[in-house]
C-alpha positions in Angstrom: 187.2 -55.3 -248.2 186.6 -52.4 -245.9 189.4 -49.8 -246.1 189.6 -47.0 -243.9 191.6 -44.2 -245.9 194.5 -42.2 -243.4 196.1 -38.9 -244.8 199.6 -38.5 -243.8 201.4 -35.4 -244.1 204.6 -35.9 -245.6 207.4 -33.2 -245.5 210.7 -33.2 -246.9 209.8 -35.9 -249.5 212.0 -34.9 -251.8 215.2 -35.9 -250.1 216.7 -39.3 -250.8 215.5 -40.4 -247.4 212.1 -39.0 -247.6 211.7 -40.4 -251.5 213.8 -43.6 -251.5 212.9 -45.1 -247.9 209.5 -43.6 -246.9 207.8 -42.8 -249.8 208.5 -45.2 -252.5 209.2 -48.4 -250.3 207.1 -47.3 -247.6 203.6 -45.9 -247.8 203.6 -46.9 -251.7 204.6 -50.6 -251.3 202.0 -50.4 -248.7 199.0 -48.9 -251.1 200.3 -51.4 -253.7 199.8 -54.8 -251.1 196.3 -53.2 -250.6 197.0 -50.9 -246.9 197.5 -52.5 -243.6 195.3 -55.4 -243.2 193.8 -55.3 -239.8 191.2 -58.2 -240.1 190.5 -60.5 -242.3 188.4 -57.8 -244.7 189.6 -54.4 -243.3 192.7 -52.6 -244.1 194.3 -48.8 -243.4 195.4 -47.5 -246.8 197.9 -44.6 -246.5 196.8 -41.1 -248.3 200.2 -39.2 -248.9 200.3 -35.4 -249.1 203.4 -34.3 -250.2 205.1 -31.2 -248.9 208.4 -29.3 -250.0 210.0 -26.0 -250.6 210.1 -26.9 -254.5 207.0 -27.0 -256.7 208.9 -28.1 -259.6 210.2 -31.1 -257.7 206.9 -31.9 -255.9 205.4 -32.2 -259.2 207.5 -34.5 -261.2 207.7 -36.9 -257.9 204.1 -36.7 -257.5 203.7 -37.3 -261.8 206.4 -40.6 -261.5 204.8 -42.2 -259.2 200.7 -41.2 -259.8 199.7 -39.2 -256.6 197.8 -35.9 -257.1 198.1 -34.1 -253.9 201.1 -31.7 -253.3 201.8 -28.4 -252.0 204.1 -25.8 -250.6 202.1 -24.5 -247.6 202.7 -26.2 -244.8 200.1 -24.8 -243.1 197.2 -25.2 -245.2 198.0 -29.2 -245.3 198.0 -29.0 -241.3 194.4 -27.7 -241.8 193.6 -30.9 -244.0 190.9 -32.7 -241.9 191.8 -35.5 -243.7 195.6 -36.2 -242.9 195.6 -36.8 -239.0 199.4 -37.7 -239.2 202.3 -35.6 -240.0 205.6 -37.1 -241.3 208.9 -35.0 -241.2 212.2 -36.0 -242.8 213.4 -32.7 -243.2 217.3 -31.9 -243.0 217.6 -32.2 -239.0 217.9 -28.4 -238.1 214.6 -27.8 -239.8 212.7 -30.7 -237.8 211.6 -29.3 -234.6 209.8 -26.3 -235.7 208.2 -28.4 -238.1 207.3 -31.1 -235.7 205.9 -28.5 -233.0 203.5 -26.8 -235.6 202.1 -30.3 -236.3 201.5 -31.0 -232.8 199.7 -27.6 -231.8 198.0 -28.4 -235.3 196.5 -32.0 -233.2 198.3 -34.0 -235.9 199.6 -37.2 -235.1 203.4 -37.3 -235.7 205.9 -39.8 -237.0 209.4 -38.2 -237.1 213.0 -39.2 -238.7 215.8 -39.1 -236.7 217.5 -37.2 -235.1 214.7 -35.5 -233.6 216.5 -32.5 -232.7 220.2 -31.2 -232.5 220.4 -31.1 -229.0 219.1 -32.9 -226.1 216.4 -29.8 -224.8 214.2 -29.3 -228.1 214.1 -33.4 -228.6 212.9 -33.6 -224.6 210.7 -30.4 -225.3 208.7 -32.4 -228.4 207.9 -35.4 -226.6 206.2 -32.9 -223.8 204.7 -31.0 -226.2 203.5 -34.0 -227.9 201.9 -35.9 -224.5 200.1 -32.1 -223.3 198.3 -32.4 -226.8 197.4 -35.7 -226.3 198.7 -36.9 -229.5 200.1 -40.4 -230.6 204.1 -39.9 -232.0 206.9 -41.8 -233.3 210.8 -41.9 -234.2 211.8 -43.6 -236.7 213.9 -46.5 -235.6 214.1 -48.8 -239.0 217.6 -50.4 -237.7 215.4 -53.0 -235.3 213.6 -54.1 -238.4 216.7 -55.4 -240.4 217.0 -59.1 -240.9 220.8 -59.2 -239.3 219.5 -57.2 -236.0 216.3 -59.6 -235.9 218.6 -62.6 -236.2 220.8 -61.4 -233.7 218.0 -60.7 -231.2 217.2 -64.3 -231.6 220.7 -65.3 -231.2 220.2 -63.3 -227.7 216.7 -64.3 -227.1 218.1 -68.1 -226.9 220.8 -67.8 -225.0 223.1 -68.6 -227.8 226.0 -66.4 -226.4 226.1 -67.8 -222.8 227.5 -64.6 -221.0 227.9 -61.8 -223.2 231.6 -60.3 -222.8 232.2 -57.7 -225.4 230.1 -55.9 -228.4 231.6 -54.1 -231.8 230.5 -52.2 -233.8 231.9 -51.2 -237.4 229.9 -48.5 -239.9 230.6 -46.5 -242.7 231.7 -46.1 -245.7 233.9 -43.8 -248.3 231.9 -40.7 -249.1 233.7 -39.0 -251.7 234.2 -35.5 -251.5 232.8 -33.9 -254.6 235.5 -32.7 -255.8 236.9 -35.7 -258.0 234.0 -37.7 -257.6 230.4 -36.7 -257.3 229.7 -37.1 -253.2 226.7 -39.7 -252.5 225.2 -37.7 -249.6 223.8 -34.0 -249.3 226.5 -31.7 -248.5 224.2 -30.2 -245.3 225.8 -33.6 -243.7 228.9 -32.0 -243.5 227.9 -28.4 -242.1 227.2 -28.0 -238.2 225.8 -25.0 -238.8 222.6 -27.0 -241.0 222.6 -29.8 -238.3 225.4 -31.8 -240.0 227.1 -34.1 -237.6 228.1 -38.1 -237.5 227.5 -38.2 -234.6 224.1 -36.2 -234.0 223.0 -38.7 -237.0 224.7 -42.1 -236.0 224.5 -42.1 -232.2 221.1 -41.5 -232.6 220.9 -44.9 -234.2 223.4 -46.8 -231.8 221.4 -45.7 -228.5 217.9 -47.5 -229.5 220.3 -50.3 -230.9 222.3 -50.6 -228.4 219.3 -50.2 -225.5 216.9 -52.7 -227.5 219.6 -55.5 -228.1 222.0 -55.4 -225.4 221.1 -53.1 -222.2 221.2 -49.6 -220.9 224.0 -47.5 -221.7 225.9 -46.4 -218.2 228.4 -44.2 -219.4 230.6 -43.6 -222.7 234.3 -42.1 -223.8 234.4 -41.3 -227.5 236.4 -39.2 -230.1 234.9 -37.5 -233.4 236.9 -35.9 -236.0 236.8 -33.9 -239.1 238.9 -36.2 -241.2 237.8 -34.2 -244.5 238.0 -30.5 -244.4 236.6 -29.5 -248.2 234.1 -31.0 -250.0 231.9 -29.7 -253.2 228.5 -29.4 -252.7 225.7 -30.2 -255.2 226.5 -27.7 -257.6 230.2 -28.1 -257.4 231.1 -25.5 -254.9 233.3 -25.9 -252.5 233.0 -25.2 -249.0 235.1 -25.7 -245.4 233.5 -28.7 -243.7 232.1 -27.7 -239.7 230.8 -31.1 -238.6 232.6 -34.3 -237.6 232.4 -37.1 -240.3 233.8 -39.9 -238.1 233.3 -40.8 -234.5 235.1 -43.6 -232.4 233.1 -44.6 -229.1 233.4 -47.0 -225.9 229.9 -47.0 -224.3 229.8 -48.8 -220.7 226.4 -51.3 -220.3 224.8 -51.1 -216.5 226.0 -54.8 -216.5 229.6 -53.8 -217.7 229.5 -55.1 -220.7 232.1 -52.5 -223.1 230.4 -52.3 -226.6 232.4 -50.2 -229.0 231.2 -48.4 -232.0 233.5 -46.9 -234.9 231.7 -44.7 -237.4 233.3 -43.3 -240.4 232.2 -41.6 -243.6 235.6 -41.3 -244.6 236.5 -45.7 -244.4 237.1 -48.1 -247.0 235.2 -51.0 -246.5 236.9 -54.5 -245.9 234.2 -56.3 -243.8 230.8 -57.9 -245.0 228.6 -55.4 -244.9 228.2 -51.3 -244.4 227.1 -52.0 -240.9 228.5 -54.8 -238.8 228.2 -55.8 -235.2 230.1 -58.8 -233.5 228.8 -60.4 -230.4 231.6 -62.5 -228.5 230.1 -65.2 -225.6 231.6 -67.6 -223.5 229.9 -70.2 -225.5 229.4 -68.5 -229.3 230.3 -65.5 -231.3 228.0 -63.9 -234.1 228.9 -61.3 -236.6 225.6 -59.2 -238.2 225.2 -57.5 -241.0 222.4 -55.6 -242.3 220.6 -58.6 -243.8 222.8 -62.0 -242.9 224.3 -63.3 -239.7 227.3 -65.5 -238.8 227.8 -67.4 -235.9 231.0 -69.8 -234.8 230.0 -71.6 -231.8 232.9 -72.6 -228.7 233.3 -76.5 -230.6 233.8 -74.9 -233.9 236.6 -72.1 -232.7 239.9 -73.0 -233.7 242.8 -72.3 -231.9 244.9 -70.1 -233.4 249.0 -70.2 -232.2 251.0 -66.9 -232.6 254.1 -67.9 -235.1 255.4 -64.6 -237.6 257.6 -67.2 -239.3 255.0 -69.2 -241.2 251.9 -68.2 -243.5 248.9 -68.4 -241.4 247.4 -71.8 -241.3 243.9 -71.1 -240.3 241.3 -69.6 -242.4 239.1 -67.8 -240.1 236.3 -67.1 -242.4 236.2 -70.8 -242.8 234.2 -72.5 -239.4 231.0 -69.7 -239.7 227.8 -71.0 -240.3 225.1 -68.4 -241.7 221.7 -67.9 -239.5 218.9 -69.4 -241.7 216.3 -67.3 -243.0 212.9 -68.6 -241.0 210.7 -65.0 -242.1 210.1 -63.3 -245.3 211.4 -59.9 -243.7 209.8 -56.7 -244.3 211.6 -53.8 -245.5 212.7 -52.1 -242.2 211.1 -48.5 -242.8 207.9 -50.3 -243.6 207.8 -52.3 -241.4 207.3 -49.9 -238.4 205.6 -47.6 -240.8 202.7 -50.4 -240.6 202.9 -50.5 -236.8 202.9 -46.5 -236.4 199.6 -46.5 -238.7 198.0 -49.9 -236.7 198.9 -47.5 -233.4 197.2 -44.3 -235.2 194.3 -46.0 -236.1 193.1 -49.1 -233.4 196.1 -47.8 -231.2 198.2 -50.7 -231.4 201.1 -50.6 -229.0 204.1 -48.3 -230.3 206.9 -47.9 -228.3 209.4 -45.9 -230.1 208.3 -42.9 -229.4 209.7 -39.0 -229.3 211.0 -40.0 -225.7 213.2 -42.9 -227.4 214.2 -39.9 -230.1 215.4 -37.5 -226.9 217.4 -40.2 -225.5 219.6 -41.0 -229.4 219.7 -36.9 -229.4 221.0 -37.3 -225.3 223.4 -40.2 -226.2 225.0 -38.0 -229.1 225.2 -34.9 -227.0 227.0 -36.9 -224.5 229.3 -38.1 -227.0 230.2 -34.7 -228.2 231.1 -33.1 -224.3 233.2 -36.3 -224.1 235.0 -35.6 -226.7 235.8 -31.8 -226.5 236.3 -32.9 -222.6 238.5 -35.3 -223.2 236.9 -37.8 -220.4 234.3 -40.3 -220.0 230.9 -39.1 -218.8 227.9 -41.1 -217.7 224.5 -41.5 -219.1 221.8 -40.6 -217.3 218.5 -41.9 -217.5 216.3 -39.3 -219.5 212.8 -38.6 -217.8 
């Protein structure tokens, strides 16, 4: 087996994103199947570098999991000849200067999202990036989930006849600390450390929404600070600045209304974290992160509004699950593989910092119709 070794630059590993999701079930699990096989006896085998603000922390990551090479200085692992790609999951406010030094440094760059905080510094990186002639990348794992894939199948078929509507349900309860340790860093909830729902969700729904169903026209939405004190990690409390819930009507160019509702602050009562309905004239499909229901027009009952009586119908009765036909990759891997395939024989990659501006764009949006108390449209970012 030839294997052609690639350094990649990884910064802000230590994070839960950057350990759990990139690291660990990322470029690991792809060293551990033996790199990304690119003929029958070649293969591109990832070469982490890990960089962070904490020694301490970079050490005992780098000890659990047997990697030797971590550091500090950014800058001397942008002069590492051998790491031609630079990864950044750093808290969002910290990303674009970051991101820009790799570039001028003619690394290769692979980049969590959002890209930026506002819609000028995303655009300005995706220039930057095609004056240096480099290859780049936003992380865009949601396409890679098994729900989403069965759903663009559902699509892809025709199952739905004419699409009429689209909803959207995420979220969860994040506690606030104070009773009960909060599950997500506390910079979520500040503005001021590019903490915002919908900076961090929209930039999700618009490469959803764009790669699944069409382009976005125009949108009306509402965000909110529904919690106004949390702890932080080391129990002190502080006045929340950024919006932890957003509620969102986006227009399709066809007319199609998909709606979005996105809460850190929701109970769940649904059947997964993340679900999205589909309704059709001839089928209906509910997907969740990993499964997928449909209920096709000869299976919908019809209901009859009576108050008087117990409900007759179950409606969770008459759904029939998508069937499993692939043995899907973890999501962030899976267009980890494709990034390093488009790095090394340049593969085709499509989700690239332009796709970033327009999530960044599509949140910005969001956030002037909300303090303007109107719809606005959606330009097409060029």
């Amino acid at each position: 087996m030839r294997v052609h070794t690639v350094g990649v630059i990884m910064n802000g590993v230590t994070g839960r994103m950057g350990t759990n999701q990139h690291l660990v079930r990322s470029i690991l699990a792809i060293r551990r199947q033996g790199g990304v096989k690119i003929g029958d006896d070649e293969a591109i085998m990832p070469d982490p570098l890990l960089v962070g603000r904490n020694t301490d922390k970079l050490k005992a990551l780098s000890q659990t999991h047997g990697l030797q090479r971590y550091t500090t200085d950014l800058d001397s692992a942008l002069g590492e000849d051998s790491c031609p790609i630079y990864f950044d999951a750093l808290s969002t406010d910290l990303r674009v200067a970051g991101v820009r030094k790799a570039i001028a440094a003619g690394k290769h760059v692979y980049v969590e999202k959002p890209t930026a905080t506002n819609t000028a510094d995303a655009l300005s990186l995706y220039e930057q990036a095609v004056a240096a002639g480099v290859k780049h990348g936003v992380v865009q794992d949601k396409l890679w989930l098994p729900g989403l894939l069965k759903l663009k199948h559902l699509i892809e078929t025709g199952f739905f006849g004419e699409i009429l509507s689209v909803r959207g349900e995420f979220g969860y309860w994040v506690f606030d600390g104070l009773r009960r340790r909060c599950q997500r860093p506390s910079w979520n909830y500040r503005l001021e450390n590019g903490g915002s729902l919908l900076i961090d969700m929209f930039s999700h729904w618009r490469y959803v929404i764009d790669n699944l169903f069409g382009r976005i026209k125009s949108l009306v939405a509402l965000g909110a600070t529904h919690v106004k004190r949390r702890a932080d990690e080391q129990g002190h409390t502080y006045d929340c600045t950024a919006d932890d819930a957003a509620y969102a009507i986006f227009e399709l160019a066809d007319g199609v209304p998909v709606q979005f509702n996105s809460s850190w602050c929701v109970r769940v009562r649904r059947d997964d974290l993340l679900t999205i309905q589909v309704d059709g004239t001839e089928g209906t499909a509910v997907a969740g992160l990993r499964g997928c229901l449909v209920q096709s027009d000869a299976q919908t009952p019809m209901p009859v509004w009576n108050p008087d009586v117990e409900q007759p119908i179950d409606f969770y009765a008459d759904w029939e699950e998508v069937p499993t036909a692939a043995d899907y990759n973890n999501a962030f891997k899976a267009q980890w593989e494709l990034f390093l395939r488009h790095v090394f024989e340049d593969a085709p990659f499509q989700w690239n910092l332009l796709e970033g501006a327009k999530g960044v764009q599509l949140a910005e949006l969001a956030h002037q119709s909300w303090q303007q108390r109107r719809w606005v449209d959606v330009p097409e970012l060029v």
